[in-house]
C-alpha positions as semicolon CSV with decimal commas, in nm:
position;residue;x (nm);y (nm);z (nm)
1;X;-8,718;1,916;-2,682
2;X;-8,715;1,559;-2,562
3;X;-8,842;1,277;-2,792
4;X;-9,162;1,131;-2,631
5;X;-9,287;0,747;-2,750
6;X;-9,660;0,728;-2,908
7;X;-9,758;0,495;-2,671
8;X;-9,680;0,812;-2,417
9;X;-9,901;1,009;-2,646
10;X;-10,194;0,779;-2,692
11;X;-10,195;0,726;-2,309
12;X;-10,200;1,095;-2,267
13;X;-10,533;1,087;-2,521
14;X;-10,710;0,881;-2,325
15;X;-10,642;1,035;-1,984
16;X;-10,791;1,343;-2,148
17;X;-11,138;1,175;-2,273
18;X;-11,324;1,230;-1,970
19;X;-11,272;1,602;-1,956
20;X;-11,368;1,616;-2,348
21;X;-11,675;1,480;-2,232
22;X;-11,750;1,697;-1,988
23;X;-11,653;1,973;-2,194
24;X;-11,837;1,914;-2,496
25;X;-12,178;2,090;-2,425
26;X;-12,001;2,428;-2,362
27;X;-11,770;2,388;-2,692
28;X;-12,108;2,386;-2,864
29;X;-12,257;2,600;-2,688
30;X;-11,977;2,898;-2,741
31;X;-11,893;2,736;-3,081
32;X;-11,516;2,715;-2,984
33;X;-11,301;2,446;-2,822
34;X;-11,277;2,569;-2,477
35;X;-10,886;2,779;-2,417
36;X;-10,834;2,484;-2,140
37;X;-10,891;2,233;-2,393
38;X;-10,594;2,357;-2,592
39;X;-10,374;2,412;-2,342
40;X;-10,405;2,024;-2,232
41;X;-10,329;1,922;-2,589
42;X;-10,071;2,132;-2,592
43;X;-9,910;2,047;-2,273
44;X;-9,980;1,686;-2,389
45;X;-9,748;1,763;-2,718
46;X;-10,043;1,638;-2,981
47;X;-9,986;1,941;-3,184
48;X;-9,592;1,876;-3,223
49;X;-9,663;1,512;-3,379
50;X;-9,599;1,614;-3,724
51;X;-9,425;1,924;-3,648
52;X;-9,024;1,962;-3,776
53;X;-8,818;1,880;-3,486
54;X;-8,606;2,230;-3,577
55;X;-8,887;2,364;-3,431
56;X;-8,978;2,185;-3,122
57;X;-9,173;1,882;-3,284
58;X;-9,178;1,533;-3,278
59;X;-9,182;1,384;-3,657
60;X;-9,356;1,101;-3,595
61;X;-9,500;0,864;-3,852
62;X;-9,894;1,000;-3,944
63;X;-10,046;0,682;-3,770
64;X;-9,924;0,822;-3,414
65;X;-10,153;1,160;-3,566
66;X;-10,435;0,927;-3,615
67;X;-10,414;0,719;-3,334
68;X;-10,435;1,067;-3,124
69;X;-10,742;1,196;-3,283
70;X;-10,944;0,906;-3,273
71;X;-10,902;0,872;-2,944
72;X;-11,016;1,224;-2,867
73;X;-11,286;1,155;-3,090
74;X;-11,460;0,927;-2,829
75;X;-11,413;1,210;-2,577
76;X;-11,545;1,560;-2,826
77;X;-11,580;1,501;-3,191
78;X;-11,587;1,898;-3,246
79;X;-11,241;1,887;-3,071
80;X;-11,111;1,563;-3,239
81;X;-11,203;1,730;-3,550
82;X;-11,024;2,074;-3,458
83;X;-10,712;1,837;-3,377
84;X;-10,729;1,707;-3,710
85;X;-10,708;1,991;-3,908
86;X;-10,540;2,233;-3,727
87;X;-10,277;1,935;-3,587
88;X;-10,179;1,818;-3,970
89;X;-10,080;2,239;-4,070
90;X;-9,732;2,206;-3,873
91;X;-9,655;1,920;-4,141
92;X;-9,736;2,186;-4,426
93;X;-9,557;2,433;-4,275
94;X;-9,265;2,229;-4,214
95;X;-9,288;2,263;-4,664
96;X;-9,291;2,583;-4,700
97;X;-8,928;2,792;-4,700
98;X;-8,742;2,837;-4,382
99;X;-8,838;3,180;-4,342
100;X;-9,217;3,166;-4,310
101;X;-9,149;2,883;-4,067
102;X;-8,959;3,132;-3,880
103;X;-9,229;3,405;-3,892
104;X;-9,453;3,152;-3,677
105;X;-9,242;2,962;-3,491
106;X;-8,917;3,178;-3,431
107;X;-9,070;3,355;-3,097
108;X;-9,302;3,109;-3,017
109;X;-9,283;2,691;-3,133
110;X;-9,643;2,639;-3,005
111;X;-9,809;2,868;-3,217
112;X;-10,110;2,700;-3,377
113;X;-10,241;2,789;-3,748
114;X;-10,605;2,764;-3,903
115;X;-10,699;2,721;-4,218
116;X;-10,926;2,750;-4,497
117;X;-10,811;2,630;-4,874
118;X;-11,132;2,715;-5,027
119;X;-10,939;2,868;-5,371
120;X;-11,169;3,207;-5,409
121;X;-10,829;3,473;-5,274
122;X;-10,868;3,738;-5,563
123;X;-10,478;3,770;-5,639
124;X;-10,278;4,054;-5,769
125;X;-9,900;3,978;-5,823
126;X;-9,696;4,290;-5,709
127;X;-9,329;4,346;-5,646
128;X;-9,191;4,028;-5,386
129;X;-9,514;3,890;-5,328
130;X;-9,890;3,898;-5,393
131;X;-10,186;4,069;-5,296
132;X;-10,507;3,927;-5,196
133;X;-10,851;3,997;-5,046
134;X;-11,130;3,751;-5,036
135;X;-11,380;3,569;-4,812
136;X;-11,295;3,216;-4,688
137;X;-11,599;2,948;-4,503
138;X;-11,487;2,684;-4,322
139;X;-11,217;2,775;-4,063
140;X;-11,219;2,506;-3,838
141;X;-11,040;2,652;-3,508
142;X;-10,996;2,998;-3,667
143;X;-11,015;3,158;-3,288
144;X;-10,762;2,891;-3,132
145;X;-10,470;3,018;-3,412
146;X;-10,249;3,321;-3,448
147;X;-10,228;3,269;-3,819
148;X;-10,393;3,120;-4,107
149;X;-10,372;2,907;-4,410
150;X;-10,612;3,056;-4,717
151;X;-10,630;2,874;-5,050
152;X;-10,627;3,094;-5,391
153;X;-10,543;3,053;-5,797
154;X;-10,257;3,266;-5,951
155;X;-10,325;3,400;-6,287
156;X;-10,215;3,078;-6,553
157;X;-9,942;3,295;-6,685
158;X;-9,799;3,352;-6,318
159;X;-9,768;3,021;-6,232
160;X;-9,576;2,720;-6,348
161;X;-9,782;2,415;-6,360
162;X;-10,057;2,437;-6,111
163;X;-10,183;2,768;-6,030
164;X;-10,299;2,700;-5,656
165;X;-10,156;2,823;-5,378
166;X;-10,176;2,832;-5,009
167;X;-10,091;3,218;-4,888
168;X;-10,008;3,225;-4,490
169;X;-10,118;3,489;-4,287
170;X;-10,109;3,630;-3,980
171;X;-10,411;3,745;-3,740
172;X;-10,324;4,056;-3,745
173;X;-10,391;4,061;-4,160
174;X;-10,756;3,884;-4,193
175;X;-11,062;3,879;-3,920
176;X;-11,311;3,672;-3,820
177;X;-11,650;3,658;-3,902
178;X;-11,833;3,437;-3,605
179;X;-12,111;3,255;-3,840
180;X;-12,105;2,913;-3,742
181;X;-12,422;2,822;-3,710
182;X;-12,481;2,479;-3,827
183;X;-12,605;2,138;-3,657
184;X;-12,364;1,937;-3,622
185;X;-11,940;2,013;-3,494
186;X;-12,061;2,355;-3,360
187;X;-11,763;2,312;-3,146
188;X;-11,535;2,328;-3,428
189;X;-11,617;2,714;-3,447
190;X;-11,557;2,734;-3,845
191;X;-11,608;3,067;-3,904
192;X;-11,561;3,278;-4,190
193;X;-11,221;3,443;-4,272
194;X;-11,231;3,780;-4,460
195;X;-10,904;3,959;-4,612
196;X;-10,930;4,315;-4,741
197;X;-10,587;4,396;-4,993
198;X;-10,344;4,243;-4,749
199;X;-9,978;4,131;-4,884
200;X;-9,860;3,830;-4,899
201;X;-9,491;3,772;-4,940
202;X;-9,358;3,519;-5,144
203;X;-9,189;3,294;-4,901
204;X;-9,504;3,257;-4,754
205;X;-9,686;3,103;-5,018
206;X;-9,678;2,735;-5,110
207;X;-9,755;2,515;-5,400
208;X;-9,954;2,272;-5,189
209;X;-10,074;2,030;-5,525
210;X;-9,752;1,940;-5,700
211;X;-9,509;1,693;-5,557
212;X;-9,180;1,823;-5,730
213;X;-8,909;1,914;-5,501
214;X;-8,911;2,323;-5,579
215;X;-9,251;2,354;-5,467
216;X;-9,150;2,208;-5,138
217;X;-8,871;2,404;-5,039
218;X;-8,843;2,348;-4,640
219;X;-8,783;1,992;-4,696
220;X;-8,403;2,104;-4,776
221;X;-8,393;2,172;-4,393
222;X;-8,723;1,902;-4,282
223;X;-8,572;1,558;-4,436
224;X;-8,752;1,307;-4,280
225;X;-8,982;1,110;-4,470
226;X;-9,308;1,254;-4,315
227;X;-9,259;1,563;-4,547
228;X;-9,200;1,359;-4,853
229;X;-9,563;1,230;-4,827
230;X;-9,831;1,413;-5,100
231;X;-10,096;1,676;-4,939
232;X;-10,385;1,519;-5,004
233;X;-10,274;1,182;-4,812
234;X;-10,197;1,350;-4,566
235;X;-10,525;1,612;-4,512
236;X;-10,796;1,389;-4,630
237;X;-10,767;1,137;-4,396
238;X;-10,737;1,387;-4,101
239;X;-11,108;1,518;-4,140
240;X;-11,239;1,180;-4,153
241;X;-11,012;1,001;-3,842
242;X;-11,267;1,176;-3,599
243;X;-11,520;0,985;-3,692
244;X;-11,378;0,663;-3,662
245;X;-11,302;0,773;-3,293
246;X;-11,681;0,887;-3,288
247;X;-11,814;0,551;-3,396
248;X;-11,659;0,405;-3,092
249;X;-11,831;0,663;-2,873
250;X;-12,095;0,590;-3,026
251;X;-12,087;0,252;-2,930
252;X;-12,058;0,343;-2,578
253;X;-12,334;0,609;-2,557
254;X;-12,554;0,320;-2,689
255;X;-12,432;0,046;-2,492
256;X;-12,443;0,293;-2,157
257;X;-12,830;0,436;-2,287
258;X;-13,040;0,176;-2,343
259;X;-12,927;-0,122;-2,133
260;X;-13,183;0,010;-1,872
261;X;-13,469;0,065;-2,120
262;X;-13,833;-0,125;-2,110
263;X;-13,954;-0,073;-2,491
264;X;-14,281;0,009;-2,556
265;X;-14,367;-0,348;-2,708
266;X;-14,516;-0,542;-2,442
267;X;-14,239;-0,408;-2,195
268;X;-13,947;-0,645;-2,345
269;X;-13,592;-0,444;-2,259
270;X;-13,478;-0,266;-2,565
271;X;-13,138;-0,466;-2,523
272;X;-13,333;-0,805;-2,627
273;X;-13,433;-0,635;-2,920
274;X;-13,246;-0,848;-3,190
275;X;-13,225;-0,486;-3,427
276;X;-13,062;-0,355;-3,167
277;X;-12,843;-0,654;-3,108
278;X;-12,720;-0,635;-3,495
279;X;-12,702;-0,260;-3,520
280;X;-12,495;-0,295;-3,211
281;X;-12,261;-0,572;-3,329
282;X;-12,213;-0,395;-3,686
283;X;-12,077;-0,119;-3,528
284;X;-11,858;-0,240;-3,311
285;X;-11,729;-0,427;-3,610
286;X;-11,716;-0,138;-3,854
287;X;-11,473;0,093;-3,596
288;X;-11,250;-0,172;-3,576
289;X;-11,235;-0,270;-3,952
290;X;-11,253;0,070;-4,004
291;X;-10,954;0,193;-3,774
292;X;-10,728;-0,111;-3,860
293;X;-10,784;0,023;-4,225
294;X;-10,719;0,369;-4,157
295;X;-10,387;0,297;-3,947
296;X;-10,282;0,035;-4,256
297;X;-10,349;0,328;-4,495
298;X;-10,106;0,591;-4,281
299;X;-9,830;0,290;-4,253
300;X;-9,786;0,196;-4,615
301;X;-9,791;0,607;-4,749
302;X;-9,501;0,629;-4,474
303;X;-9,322;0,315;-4,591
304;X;-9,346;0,457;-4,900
305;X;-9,244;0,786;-4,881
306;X;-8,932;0,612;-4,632
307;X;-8,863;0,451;-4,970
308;X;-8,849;0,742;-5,173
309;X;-9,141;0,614;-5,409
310;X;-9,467;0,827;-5,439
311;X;-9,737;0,499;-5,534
312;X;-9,930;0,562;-5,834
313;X;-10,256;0,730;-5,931
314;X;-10,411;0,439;-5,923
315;X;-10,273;0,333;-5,542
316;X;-10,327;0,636;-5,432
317;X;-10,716;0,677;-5,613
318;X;-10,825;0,357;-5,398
319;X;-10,678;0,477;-5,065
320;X;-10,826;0,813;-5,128
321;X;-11,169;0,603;-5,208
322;X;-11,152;0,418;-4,873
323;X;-11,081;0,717;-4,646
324;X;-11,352;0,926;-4,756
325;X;-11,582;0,619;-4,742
326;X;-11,504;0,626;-4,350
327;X;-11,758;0,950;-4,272
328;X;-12,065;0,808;-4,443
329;X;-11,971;0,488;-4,300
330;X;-11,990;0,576;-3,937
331;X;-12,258;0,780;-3,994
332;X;-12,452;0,518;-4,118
333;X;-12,373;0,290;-3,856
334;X;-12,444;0,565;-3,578
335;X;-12,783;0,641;-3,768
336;X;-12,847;0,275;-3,699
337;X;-12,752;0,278;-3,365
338;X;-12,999;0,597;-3,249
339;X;-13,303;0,416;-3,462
340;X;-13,247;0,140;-3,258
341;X;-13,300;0,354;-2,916
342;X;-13,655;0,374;-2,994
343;X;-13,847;0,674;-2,924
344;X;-13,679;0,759;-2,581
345;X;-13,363;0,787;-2,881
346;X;-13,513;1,142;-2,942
347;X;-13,449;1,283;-2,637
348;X;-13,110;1,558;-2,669
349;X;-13,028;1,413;-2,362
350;X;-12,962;1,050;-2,510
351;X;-12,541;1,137;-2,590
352;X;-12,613;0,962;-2,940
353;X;-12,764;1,254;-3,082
354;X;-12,460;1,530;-3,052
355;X;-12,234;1,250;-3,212
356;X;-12,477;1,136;-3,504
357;X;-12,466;1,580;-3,577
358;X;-12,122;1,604;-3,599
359;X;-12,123;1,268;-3,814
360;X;-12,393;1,447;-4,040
361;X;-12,188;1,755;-4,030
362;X;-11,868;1,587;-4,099
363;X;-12,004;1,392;-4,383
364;X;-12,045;1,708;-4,586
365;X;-11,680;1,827;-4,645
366;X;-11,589;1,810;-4,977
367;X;-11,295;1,577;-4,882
368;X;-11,577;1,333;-4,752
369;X;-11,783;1,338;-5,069
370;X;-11,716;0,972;-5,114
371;X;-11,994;0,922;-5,418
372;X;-11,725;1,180;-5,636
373;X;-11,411;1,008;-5,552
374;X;-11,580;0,662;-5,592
375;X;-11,697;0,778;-5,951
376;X;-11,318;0,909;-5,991
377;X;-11,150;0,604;-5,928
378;X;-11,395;0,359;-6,129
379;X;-11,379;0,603;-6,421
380;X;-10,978;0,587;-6,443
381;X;-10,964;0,230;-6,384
382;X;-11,221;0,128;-6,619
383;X;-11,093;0,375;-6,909
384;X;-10,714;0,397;-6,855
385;X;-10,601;0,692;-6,803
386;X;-10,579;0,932;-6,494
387;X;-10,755;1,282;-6,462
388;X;-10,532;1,571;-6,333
389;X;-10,703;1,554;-6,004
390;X;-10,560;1,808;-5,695
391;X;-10,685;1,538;-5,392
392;X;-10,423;1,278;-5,506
């Protein structure tokens, strides 16, 4: 496959905001992204970023990920979100041994993969494998992807070191349970995944926590520096670079909503209102500080892991601290911004309110739980010593 530029990519994001737009009532509506919605990103390549190059992909560095799903952000958060999680699993695949790379990509490189790594599998080691049944929330995309990542704990005396694993599946070995019925990134369509006994062979497992070269078999084969970089610095910040890209729309659902509104206080226009003016002007500033933040962030774990040196707990405790402070920072902001429309703000025509839902909605992933991580990172610093902790 031909090598495409980012800037090619990034253009391609932004020809494609207009039909996000127009698409994102009926994503959700059905509570999926819509089939020609992944067809354009996948004609477009956005799924191949951080896919292994033995395999049709690009491996290009994490910001060209970013930059791609903020920019669909200000188009569909629901889809921008989708992107993010299900775009980041050809990286982790491009880990795991050869072999369960070529059970999903041998016939087909395009095939996409879902996920859920909620760790409640119940596990039974057999002969060449496991098996496990369970019930998984969460499955961002589930109906878009042929196969599926599930999280689960071995048994401590099966396991060296850390017991989690990720098992990969295919469709034909789990179903879907359409429950999605929340108010905010309805579009997502992250429904429950339920196993009964199914077996899981070995090669298809991964130790997705530990950063030691055995647990990371497939980059033998995948050695460019994109697969050197740890999990959680890579997954984190994908469920929160949809808001950034949100924040902007934001901005221009505001900007576009009440320029031609009379308040209700002795008919002044709502745009002289000088809250409005400063709710305005904070966000605008915030998704800019916040983006060139976010694409400094991606840029020094590359140059790092180009370098061969994983930064330490405590680096890597403050990045994690400033990503997930992104979600409840945009939300914020966007809260700000619908206030300020007044009461004609409370209309579910006003394009505000779908986006400050999905921020809501966003907010709540455990990866976003930016009070924990902030209490994480204080308490190391301040007392000395690091915490085994699985989101580093």
């Amino acid at each position: 496959m031909t090598q495409i530029t980012a800037e090619e990519l990034i253009r391609r994001a932004r020809a494609l905001v207009p039909a996000l737009k127009e698409r994102a009532e009926r994503a959700e509506r059905e509570l999926k992204i819509p089939a020609e919605t992944i067809a354009d990103m996948q004609e477009a390549g956005f799924f191949r970023i951080l896919q292994p190059k033995r395999y049709g992909g690009y491996e290009l560095p994490p910001a060209v990920f970013a930059e791609v799903q903020m920019t669909l952000a200000e188009g569909c958060m629901s889809t921008a979100w989708m992107y993010g999680v299900v775009g980041v699993h050809p990286w982790q695949l491009g880990l795991f041994p050869d072999e369960a790379q070529r059970d999903v990509w041998g016939d087909d490189d395009s095939t996409l993969v879902a996920s859920t790594y909620m760790p409640v599998a119940r596990v039974t080691e057999v002969e060449g494998g496991y098996r496990i049944s369970g019930r998984w929330s969460f499955s961002t995309g589930c109906e878009n992807c042929d196969w599926v990542f599930l999280g689960g704990n071995l048994k401590p005396s099966e396991g060296k070191g850390d017991t989690y694993r990720t098992f990969l599946l295919p469709k034909s070995d789990y179903r879907i349970e359409r429950n999605w019925d929340v108010i905010g990134l309805r579009g997502t369509g992250s429904h429950d995944i339920v196993v009964e006994d199914a077996f899981v062979p070995v090669h298809r497992t991964h130790a997705t926590n530990c950063h030691d070269e055995a647990s990371h078999p497939g980059r033998v084969l995948n050695t460019a520096p994109l697969y050197r970089i740890p999990f959680a610095q890579m997954f984190i910040p994908a469920v929160s670079n949809s808001c950034i890209g949100a924040l902007k729309a934001a901005c221009d659902a505001f900007q576009g909503f009440v320029t031609p509104l009379v308040g209700k206080n002795m008919g002044n226009r709502a745009i002289e209102d000088p809250n409005a003016q400063l709710a305005f002007a904070q966000a605008l500033a915030g998704f800019d500080e916040m983006r060139t933040l976010r694409l400094e962030h991606y840029r020094r774990i590359y140059a790092a892991a180009e370098a061969g040196n994983l930064p330490d707990p405590n680096t890597r405790m403050q990045w994690r601290y400033q990503v997930t402070r992104t979600a409840y920072q945009a939300g914020e902001l966007t809260n700000q911004l619908l206030r300020s429309c007044g009461g004609a703000g409370t209309y579910r025509k006003n394009p505000l309110t779908r986006i400050f839902l999905d921020m809501m909605t966003g907010r709540a992933h455990i990866a976003n739980n930016t009070d924990m991580f902030g209490r994480g990172m204080a308490a190391t610093l301040l007392k000395g010593e690091v915490t085994p902790d699985p989101f580093l």
